[in-house]
LOKETOR-327799 format. One record per residue (C-alpha): x, y, z; chain. Coordinates in nm, 3 decimals. Example, Ala and Ser with C-alpha at 12.3 -4.5 7.8 and 13.67 -1.06 7.14 Angstrom:
<recs>
        px        py        pz   chain
     1.230    -0.450     0.780       A
     1.367    -0.106     0.714       A
</recs>
This chain:
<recs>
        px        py        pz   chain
     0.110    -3.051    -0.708       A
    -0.141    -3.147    -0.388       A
     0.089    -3.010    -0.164       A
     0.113    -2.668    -0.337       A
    -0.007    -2.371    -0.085       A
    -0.268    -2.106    -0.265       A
    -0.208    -1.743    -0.075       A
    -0.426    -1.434    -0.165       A
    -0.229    -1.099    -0.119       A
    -0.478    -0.900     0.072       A
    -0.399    -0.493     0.044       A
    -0.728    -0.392     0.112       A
    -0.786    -0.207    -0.176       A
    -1.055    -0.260    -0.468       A
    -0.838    -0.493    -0.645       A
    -0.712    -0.726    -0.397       A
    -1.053    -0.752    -0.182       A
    -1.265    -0.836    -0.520       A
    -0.996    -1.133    -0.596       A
    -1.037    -1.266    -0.270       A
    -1.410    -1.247    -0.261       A
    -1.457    -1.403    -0.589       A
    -1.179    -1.660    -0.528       A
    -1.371    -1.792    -0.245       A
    -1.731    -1.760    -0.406       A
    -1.573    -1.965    -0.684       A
    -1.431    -2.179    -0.449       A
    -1.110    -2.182    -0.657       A
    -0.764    -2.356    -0.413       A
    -0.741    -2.124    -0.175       A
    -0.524    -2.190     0.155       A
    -0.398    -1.842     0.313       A
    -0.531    -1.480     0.359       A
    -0.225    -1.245     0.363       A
    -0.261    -0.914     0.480       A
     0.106    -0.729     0.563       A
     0.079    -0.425     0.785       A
     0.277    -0.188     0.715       A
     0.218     0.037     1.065       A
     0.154     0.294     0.865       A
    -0.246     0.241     0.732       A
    -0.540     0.416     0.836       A
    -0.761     0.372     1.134       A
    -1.030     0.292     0.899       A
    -0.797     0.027     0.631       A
    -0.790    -0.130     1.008       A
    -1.149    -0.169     1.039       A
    -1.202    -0.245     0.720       A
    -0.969    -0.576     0.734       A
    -1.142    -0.627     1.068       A
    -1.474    -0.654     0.870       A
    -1.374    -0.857     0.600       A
    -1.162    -1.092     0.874       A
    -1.503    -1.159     1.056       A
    -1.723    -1.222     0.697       A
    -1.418    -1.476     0.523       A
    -1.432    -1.668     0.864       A
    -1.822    -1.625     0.893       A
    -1.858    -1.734     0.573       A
    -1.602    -1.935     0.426       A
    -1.406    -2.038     0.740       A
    -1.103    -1.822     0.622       A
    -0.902    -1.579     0.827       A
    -0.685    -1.356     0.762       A
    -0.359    -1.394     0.814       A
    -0.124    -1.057     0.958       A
     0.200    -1.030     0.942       A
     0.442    -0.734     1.044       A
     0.753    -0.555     0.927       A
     1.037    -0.640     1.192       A
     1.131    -0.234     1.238       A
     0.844     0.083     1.268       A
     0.878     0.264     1.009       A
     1.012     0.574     1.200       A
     1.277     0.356     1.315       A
     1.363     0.265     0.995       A
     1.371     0.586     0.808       A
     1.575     0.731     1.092       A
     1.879     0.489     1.077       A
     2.207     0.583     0.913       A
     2.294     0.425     0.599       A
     2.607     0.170     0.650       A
     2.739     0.116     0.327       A
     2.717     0.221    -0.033       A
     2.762     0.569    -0.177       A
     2.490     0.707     0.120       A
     2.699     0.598     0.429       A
     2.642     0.789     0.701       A
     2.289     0.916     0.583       A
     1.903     0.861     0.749       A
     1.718     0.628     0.480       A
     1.426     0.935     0.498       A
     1.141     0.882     0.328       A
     1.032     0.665     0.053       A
     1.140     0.775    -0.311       A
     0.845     0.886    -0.556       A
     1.000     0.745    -0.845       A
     1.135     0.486    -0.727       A
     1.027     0.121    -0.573       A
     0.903     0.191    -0.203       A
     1.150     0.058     0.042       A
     0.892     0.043     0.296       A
     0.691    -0.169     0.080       A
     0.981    -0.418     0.058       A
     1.073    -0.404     0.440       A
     0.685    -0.387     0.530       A
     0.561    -0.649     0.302       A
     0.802    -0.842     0.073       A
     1.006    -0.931     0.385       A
     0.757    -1.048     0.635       A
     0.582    -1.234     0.369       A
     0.872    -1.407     0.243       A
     0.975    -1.492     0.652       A
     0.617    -1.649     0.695       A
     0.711    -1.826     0.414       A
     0.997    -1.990     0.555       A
     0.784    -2.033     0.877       A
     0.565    -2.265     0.649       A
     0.872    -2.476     0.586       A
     0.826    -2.350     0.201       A
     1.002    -2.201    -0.044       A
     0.822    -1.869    -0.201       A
     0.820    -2.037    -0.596       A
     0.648    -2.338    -0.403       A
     0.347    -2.134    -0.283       A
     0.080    -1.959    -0.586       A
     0.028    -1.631    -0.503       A
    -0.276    -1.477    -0.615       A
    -0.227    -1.083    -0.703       A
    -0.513    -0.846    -0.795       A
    -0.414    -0.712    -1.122       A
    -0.696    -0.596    -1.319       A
    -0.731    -0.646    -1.718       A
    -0.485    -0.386    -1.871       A
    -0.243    -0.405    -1.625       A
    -0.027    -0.616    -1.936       A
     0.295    -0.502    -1.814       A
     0.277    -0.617    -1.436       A
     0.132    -0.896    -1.540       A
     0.391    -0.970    -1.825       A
     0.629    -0.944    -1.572       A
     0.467    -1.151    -1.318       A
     0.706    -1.521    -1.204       A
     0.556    -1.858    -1.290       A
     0.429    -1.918    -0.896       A
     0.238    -1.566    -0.946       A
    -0.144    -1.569    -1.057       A
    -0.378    -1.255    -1.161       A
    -0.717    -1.385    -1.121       A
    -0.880    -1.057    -1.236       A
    -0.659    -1.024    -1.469       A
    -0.744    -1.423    -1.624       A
    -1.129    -1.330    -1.591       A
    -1.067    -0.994    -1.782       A
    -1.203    -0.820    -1.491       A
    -1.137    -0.398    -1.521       A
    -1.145    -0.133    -1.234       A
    -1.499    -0.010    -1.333       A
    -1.567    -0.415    -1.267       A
    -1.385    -0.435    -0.986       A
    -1.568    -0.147    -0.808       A
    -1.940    -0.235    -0.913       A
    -1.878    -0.563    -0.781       A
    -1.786    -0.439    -0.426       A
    -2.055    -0.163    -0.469       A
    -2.333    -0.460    -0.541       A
    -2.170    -0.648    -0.202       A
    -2.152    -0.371    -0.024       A
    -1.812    -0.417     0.040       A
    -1.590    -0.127    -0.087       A
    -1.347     0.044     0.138       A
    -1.469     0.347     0.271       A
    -1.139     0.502     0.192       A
    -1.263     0.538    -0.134       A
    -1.493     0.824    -0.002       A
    -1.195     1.047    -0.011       A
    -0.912     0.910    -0.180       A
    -0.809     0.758    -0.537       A
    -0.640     0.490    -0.385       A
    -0.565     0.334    -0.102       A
    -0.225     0.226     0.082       A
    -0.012     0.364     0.347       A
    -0.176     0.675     0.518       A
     0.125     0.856     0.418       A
     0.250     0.716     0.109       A
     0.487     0.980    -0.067       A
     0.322     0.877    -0.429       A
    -0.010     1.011    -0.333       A
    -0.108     1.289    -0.565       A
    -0.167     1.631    -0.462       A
    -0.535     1.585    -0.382       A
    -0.499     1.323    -0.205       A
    -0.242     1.487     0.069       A
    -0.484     1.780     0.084       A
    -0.717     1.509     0.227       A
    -0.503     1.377     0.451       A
    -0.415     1.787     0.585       A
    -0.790     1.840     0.562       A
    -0.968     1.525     0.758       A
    -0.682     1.351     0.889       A
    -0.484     1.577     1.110       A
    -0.307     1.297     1.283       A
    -0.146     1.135     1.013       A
    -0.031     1.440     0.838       A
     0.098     1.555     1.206       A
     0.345     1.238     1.164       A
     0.455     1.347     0.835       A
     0.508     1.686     0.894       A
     0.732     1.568     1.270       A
     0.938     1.268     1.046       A
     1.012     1.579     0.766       A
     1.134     1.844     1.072       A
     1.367     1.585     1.194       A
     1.500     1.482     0.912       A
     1.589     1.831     0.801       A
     1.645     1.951     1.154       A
     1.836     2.313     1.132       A
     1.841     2.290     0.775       A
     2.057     1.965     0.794       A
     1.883     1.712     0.541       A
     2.050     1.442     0.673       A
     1.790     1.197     0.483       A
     1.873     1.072     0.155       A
     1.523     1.176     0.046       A
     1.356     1.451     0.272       A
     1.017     1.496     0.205       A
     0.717     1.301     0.096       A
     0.644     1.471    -0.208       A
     0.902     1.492    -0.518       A
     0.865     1.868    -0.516       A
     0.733     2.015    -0.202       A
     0.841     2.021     0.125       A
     0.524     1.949     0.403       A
     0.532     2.371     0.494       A
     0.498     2.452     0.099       A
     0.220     2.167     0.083       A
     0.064     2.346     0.379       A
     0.049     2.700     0.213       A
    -0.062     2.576    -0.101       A
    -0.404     2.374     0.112       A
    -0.433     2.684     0.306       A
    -0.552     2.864    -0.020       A
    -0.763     2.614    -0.085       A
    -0.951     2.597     0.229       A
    -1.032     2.964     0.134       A
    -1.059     2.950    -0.242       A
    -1.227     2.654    -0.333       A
    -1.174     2.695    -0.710       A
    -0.765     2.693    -0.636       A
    -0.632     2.408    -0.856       A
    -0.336     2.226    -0.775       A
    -0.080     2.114    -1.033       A
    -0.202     1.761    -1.214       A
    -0.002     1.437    -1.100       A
    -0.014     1.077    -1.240       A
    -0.096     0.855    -0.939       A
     0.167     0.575    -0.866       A
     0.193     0.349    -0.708       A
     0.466     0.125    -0.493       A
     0.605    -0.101    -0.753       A
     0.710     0.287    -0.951       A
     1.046     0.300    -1.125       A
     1.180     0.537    -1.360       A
</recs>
């Protein structure tokens, strides 16, 4: 086992960034920083990783480690299908209830490439996850060469997020949003997307262009086209409209998801 690699996913959400911290303040094995951009993250996820790039290599001599998906996502969403029972349709958007396939073309892919870079195989390298305590299922399901730190130290979110608060290293993301990810991640809830209308015009100006073209003259030529499971972006924009008016105007409750969703 001395030649087994240690990698630490790196999201930069609560989760992840607490693992990593504490894996290196613990000084448990710890070879590889991996933090997969997706193209799609906001400006400030960018400085954040930034920030915590500069303190890991300040402090522990670590960097961080950034790989990319081979396609933009734009690209990607906009390319016919070219076999199955789709052929001939735009990939569109990510599903809601389904697994994201920009997670797997943004993330699994590039990381399992590096992999090969590494002359490794992925069951040869531990990969550290940051699943909290009561996350049993994901971690029930987790392969041998995966580890969940937080999970092993029966660390919860509340934990998680005093320990970043006492560090003063929590994402400022958190200001607005319940979670963080892709900027425009078609599992956010319905309060989180009337953030993104509200203080992030140019992100929800992307959305609301890949949605037009994809149903361009009422032709939805993507298999799923539009980022929410039951509004289109101009239905979403009446609906935030209100409540930049009325502030007591309620939007319909939503479990959040997240990427690895399936129903």
């Amino acid at each position: 086992m001395s030649n087994t690699k240690y990698v630490s996913m790196l999201s930069g959400g609560r989760d992840s960034t607490a693992m990593t911290l504490m894996l290196l303040e613990k000084g448990e094995p710890l070879d590889y920083i991996v933090f997969c951009d997706t193209g799609l993250e906001h400006d400030l996820m960018y400085k954040y990783i930034d920030k915590l790039d500069a303190f890991f290599q300040r402090k522990y001599k670590k960097k961080i480690t950034r790989l990319y998906p081979a396609r933009d996502f734009e690209t990607y969403a906009k390319e016919p299908r070219t076999k199955g029972e789709h052929v001939g349709k735009t990939r569109g958007t990510p599903a809601v209830l389904d697994m994201c396939f920009w997670r797997r073309e943004a993330k699994q892919r590039p990381y399992e490439k590096w992999i090969k870079e590494q002359g490794l195989k992925v069951n040869e390298v531990i990969q550290y996850n940051g699943f909290v305590y009561g996350e049993h299922k994901r971690v029930q399901a987790m392969p041998s060469y995966v580890k969940a730190p937080l999970y092993d130290w029966k660390l919860k979110e509340i934990d998680v997020q005093r320990y970043l608060e006492f560090n003063e290293m929590e994402n400022p993301l958190y200001k607005d949003f319940t979670r963080t990810g892709c900027a425009c991640c078609p599992k956010q809830t319905i309060d989180d997307l009337f953030i993104l209308f509200d203080r992030y015009k140019e992100k929800w100006s992307f959305m609301k262009r890949i949605e037009r073209e994809l149903n361009k003259d009422g032709n939805r030529t993507g298999i799923y086209p539009r980022w929410h499971i039951k509004y289109f972006i101009e239905d979403m924009e009446k609906m935030f409209k209100k409540k930049q008016k009325q502030s007591t105007f309620e939007f319909p409750k939503e479990e959040v998801r997240d990427c690895f969703c399936k129903i």
